[in-house]
C-alpha positions in Angstrom: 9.5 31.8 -3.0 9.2 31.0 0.6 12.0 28.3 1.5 11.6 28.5 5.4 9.4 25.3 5.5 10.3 22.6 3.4 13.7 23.4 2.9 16.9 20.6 2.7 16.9 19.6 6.0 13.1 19.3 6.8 12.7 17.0 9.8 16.4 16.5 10.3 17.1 17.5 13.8 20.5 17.4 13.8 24.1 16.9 12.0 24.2 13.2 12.3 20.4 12.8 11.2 21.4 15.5 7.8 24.5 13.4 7.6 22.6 9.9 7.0 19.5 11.3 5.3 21.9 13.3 2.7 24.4 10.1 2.1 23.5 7.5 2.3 19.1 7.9 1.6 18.2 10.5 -0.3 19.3 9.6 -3.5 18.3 5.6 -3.2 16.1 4.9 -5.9 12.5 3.9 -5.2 10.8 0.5 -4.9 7.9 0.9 -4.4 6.4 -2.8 -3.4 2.6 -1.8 -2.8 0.5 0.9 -4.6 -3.2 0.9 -6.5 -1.7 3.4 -9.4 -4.0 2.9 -12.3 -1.2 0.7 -14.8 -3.6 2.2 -18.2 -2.2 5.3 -17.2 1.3 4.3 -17.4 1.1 2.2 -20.5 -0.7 5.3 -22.2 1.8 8.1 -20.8 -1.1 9.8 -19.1 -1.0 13.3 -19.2 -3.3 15.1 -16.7 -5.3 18.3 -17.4 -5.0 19.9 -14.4 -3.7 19.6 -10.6 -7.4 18.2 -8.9 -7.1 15.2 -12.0 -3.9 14.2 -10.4 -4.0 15.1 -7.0 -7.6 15.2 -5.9 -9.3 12.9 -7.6 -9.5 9.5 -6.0 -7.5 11.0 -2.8 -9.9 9.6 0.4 -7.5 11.5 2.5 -8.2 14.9 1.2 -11.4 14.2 1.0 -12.2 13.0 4.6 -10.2 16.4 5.7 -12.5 19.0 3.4 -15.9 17.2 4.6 -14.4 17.4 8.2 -14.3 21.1 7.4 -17.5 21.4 5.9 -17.1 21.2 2.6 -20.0 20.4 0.9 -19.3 17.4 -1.0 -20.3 19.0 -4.8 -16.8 20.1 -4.4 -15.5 17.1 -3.5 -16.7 14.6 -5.6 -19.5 16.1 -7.5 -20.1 18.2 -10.1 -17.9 21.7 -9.1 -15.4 22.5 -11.8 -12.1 21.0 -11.0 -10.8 24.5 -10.4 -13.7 25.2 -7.8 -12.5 21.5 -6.4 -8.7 22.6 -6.0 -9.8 26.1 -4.4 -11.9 24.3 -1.9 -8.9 22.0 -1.3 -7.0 25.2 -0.9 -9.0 26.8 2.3 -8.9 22.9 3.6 -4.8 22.7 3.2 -4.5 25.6 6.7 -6.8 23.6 8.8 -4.5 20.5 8.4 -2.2 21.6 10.2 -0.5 18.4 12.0 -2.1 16.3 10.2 0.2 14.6 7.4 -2.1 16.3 4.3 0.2 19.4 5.6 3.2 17.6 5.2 2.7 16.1 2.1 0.8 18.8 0.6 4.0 21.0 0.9 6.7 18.4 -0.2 4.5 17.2 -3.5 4.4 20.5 -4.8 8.1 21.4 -3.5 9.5 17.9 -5.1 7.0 18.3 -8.5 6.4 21.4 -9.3 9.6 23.1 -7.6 6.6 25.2 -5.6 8.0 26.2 -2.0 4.9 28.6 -1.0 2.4 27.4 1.7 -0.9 26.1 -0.2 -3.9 28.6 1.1 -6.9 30.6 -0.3 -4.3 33.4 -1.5 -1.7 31.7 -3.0 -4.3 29.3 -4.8 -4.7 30.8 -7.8 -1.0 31.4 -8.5 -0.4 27.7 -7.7 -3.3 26.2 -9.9 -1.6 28.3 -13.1 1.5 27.3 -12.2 0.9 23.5 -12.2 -1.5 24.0 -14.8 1.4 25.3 -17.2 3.4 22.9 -16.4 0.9 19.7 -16.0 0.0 20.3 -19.7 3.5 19.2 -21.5 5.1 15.9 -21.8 7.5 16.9 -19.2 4.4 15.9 -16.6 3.2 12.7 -18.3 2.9 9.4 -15.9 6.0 8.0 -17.0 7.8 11.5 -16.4 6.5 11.7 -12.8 7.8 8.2 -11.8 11.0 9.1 -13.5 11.2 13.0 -11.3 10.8 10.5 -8.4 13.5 8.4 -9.3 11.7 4.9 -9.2 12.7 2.2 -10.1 10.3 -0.9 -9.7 6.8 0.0 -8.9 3.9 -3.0 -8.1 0.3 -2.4 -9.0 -2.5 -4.0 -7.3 -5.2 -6.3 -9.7 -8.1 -8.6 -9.4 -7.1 -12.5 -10.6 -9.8 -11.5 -13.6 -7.4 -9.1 -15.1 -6.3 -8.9 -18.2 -3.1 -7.2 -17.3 -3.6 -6.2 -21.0 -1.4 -2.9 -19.7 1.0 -4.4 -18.3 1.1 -6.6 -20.7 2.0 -3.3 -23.0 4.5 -1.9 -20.5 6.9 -5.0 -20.9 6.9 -5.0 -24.5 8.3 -1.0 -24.7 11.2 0.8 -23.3 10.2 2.1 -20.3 12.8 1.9 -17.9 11.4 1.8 -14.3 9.8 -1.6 -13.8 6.0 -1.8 -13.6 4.6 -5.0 -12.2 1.5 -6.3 -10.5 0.3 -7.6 -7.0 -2.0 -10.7 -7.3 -5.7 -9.4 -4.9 -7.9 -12.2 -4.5 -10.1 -11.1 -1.8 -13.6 -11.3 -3.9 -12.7 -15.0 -4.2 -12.9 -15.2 -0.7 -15.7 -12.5 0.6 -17.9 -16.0 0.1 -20.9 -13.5 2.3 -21.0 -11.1 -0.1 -24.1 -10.7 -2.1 -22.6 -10.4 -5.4 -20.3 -13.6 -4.9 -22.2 -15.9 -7.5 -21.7 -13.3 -10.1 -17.8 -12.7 -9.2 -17.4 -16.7 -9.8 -18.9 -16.1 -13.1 -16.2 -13.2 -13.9 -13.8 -15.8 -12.3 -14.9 -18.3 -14.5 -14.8 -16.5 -17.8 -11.3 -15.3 -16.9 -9.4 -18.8 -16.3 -11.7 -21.1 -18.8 -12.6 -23.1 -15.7 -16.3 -23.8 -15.2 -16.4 -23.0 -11.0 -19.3 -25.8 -9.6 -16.9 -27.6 -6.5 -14.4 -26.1 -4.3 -11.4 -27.9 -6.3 -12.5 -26.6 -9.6 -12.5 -22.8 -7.6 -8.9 -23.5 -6.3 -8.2 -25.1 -10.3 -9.6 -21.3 -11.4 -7.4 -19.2 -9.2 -4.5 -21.5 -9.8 -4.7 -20.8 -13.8 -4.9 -17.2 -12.8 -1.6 -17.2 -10.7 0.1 -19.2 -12.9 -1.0 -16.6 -16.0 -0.1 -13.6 -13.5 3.3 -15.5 -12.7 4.0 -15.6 -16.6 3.3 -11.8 -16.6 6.1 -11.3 -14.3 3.7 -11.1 -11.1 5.7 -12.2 -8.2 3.6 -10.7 -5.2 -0.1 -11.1 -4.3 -1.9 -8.9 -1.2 -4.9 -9.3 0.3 -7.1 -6.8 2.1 -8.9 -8.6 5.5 -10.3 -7.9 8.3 -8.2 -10.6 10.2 -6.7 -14.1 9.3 -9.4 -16.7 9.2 -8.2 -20.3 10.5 -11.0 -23.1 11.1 -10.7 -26.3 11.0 -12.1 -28.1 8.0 -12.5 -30.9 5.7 -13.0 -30.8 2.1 -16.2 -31.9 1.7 -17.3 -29.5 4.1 -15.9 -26.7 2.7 -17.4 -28.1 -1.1 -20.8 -28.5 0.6 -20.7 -25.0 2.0 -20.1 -23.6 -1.3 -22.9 -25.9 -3.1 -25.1 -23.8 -0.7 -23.9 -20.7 -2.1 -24.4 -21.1 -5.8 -27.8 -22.6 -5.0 -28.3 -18.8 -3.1 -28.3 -20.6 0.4 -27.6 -19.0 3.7 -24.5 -20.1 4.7 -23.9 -19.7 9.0 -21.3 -17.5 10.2 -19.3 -20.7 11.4 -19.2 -22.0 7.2 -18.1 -18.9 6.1 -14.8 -18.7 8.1 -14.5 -22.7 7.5 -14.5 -21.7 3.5 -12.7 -19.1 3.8 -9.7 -20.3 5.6 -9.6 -23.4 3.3 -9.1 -21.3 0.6 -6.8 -18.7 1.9 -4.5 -21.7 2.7 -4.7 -23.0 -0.5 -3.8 -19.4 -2.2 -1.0 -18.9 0.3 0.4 -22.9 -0.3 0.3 -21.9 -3.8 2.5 -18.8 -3.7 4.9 -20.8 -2.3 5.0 -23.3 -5.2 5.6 -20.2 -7.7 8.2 -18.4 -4.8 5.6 -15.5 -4.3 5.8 -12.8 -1.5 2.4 -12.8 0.3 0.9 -9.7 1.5 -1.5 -9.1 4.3 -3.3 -5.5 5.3 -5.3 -6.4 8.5 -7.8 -4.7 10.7 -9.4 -1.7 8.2 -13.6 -1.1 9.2 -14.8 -0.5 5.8 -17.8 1.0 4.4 -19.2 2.5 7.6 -21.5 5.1 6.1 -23.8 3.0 4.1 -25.8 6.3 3.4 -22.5 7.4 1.7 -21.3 4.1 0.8 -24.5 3.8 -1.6 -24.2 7.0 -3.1 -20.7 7.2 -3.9 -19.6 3.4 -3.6 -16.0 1.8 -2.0 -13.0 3.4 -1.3 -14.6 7.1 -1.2 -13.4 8.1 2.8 -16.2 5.8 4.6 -13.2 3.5 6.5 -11.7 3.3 10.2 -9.9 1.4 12.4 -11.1 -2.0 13.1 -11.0 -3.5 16.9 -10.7 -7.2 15.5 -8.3 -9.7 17.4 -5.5 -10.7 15.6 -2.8 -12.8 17.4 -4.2 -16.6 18.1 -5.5 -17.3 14.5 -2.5 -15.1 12.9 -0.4 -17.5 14.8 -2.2 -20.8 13.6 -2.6 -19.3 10.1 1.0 -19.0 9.6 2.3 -22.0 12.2 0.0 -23.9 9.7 1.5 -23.2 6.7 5.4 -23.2 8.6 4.4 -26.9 9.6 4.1 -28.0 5.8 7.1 -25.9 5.2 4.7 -24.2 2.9 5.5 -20.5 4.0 6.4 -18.2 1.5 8.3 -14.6 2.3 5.6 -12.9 4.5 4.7 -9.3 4.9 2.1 -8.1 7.5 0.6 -4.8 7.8 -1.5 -4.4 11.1 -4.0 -0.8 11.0 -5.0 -0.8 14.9 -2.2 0.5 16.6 -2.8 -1.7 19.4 -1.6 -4.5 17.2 2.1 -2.8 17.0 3.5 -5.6 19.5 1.9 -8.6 18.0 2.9 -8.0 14.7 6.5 -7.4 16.1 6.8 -10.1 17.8 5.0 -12.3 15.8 7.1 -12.3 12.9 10.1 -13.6 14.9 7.9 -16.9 15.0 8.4 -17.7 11.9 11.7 -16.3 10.5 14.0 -19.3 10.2 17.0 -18.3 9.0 16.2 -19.7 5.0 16.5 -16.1 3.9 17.2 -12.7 5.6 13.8 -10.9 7.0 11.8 -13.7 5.6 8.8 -12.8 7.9 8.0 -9.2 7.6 6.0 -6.3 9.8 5.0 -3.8 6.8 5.7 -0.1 7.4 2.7 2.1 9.4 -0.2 1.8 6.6 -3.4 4.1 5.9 -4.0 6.1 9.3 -0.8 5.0 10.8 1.7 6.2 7.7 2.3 9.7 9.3 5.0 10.8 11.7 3.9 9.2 14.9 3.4 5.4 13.3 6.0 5.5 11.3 8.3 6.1 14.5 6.2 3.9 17.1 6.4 1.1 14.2 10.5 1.6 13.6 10.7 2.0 17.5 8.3 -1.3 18.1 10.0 -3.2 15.3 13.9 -2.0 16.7 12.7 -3.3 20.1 11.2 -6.6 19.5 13.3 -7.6 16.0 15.5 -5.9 13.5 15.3 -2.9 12.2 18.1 -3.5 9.8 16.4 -6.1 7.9 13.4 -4.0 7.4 12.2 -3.5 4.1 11.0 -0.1 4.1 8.4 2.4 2.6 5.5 1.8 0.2 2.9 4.4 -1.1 -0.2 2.3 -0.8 -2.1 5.1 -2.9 -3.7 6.1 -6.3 -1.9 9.0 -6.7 1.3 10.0 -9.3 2.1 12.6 -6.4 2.3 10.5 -3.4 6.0 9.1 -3.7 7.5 11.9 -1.6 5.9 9.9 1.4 9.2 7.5 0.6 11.2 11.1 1.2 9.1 11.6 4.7 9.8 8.2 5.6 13.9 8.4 5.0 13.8 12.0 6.6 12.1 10.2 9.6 14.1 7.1 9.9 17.1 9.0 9.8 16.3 11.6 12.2 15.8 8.7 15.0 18.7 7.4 14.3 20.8 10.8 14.3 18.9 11.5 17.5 19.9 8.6 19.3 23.6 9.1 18.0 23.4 13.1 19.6 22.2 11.7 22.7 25.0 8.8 22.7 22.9 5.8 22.5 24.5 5.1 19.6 28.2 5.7 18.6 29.8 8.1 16.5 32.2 6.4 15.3 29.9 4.3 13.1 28.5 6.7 11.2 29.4 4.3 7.9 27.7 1.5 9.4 24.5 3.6 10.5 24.5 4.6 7.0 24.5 1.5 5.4 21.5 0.7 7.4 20.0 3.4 6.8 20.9 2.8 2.7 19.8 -0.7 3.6 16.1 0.0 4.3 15.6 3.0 2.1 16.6 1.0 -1.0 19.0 -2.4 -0.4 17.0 -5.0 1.5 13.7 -4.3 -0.4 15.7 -4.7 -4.1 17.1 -7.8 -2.2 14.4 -9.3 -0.7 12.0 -9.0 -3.9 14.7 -9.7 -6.1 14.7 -7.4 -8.1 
């Protein structure tokens, strides 16, 4: 087996970075506060024929890399044989090179599969029987991987017409790590979409609330939070381009949604009107039921419509978005502050360029009710590699706290994923035991490095979520 490259002290440049990675982070458990894991596959105890059903299937990250490389897409997400699919992931897994696929292609089967060999076209084959031996026992379930893992509290990601007939199922057996659900309203809001009318319906159906005004739409969701709250739901995310604040009145915002059941047009000017109306009433309303709020901000979705048609959402057709931020973030929230009708806060920002406004902007609004109440999210989608996880623990060190921080999240689909929480710790640890080398920060306090360092691996997330 070839040890040389992920081996016990991969990343860790030094004693004092081996020193706080192996004490005081690497055996934290896992809470992981954000992912889109399938919760059927939980309740049922999944157990996954082979390594492309658990690893490339649904993975927009592999896939984006093996197009990139010319893959033709029948072995991506057509009709090739999942063996075909994993060798032509295989030949892709080389080419990555300094991308993070290479990283976490190597510690997922390292920490899974106790596979040290570099993934390539000749070590394929022995790799796909090997996880194909082992994949096909109990030992490899769902419920097993979590456990190999060692998580704890895991949150899920649903629409407000959910069921949650699975989690519903995990709370009534034994299963020790904690499975729980984020509440994702965002089709309640998308008021421009062309299937809006028929969501309402769904909505409808869902909360027994017949949806004609705006009050009886903020009457639907309410029912729905209140029957996620009594599910154990605690946290609800939302996926926008940017915060929407216009002013607005109520009949306004009830005459702009008359338009749309009647299949109106509705002006670019009454759809940000509607939509902050509502988003403030969602986010006044977590804060009755003591919700955290989540926001992911800035993602340019869909942007091959070619591919977008075929294939549908969420296939590998998103980017960056250029969209400004700052001034309505700053309303939104001041908004909400001035009612004192802000609940605990976490924002995720996808441009990079949005780094210092996020930083600073959470220092707005933290006052001292509750430590970290306002949070900057770790580096999400394109920026959860290497580079933004250290410009956003650098950013966030030099405009706020780094010790309150709340960590890591997976953000993904994928039973295989959690070793990004391992290639966060690695890297948090290594700039800190960098700095100490270099005498920026003392030697002496190794303990009390380390119990920041324990802090944000593990401590202020299980704290802050109350867990």
């Amino acid at each position: 087996m070839n040890s040389k490259f992920i081996h016990d002290n991969f990343l860790l440049e030094n004693e004092y970075a081996e020193e706080l990675y192996h004490n005081y982070s690497k055996n934290s458990p896992i809470i992981d506060y954000h992912n889109h894991l399938p919760p059927q596959h939980i309740a049922e105890n999944k157990i996954f024929e082979n390594l492309t059903q658990v690893w490339i299937n649904g993975d927009h990250y592999k896939w984006r890399a093996m197009r990139t490389l010319g893959i033709d897409e029948t072995f991506i997400t057509g009709n090739a044989s999942d063996k075909n699919k994993f060798l032509s992931w295989a030949k892709t897994v080389p080419y990555t090179i300094r991308n993070p696929l290479y990283h976490w292609t190597h510690l997922e089967l390292a920490r899974y599969f106790d596979i040290y060999d570099l993934l390539n076209e000749k070590s394929a084959e022995k790799i796909w029987n090997i996880t194909q031996e082992k994949l096909n026992s109990s030992n490899y379930s769902c419920k097993e991987l979590l456990k190999k893992v060692n998580a704890e509290y895991i949150c899920t990601t649903e629409d407000p017409t959910d069921s949650l007939k699975y989690h519903k199922q995990l709370a009534k057996d034994n299963f020790k790590i904690k499975v729980s659900t984020a509440f994702r309203p965002d089709k309640s809001i998308y008021i421009n979409a062309d299937e809006y009318n028929d969501y309402l319906v769904l909505l409808s159906q869902a909360s027994n609330v017949e949806i004609n005004t705006f009050s009886t739409l903020c009457e639907a969701l309410r029912n729905r939070i209140q029957y996620f709250h009594n599910n154990g739901c605690r946290l609800s995310d939302h996926g926008l381009e940017q915060i929407y604040f216009e002013n607005f009145t109520e009949p306004e915002v009830n005459a702009i949604l008359q338009k749309k059941l009647s299949n109106k047009n509705i002006s670019k000017k009454e759809i940000v009107k509607f939509q902050s109306a509502l988003l403030l009433f969602l986010c006044e309303t977590y804060h009755e039921f003591g919700w955290v709020q989540q926001f992911h901000l800035g993602a340019l979705r869909n942007n091959n419509m070619r591919m977008y048609q075929i294939l549908g959402p969420d296939t590998g057709w998103d980017s960056i978005g250029d969209f400004p931020q700052a001034l309505k973030l700053s309303k939104f929230l001041n908004a909400l502050d001035h009612n004192n009708k802000l609940t605990k806060t976490i924002l995720y920002n996808l441009n990079p360029a949005d780094n210092e406004v996020m930083a600073t902007m959470i220092g707005n609004f933290n006052d001292g009710s509750t430590k970290g109440k306002i949070q900057w999210g770790s580096g999400w989608w394109f920026l959860d590699q290497k580079d933004g996880m250290e410009k956003q623990i650098n950013t966030l060190s030099n405009m706020g706290l780094i010790s309150c921080f709340i960590g890591m999240l997976t953000d993904s689909r994928s039973f295989l994923s959690f070793p990004r929480h391992e290639y966060f710790r690695r890297i948090l640890c290594n700039l800190i035991g960098k700095e100490v080398q270099k005498g920026e920060l003392p030697k002496e306090e190794m303990k009390w490095l380390g119990k920041i360092v324990a802090d944000i691996s593990y401590y202020n997330a299980k704290n802050y979520f109350d867990i």
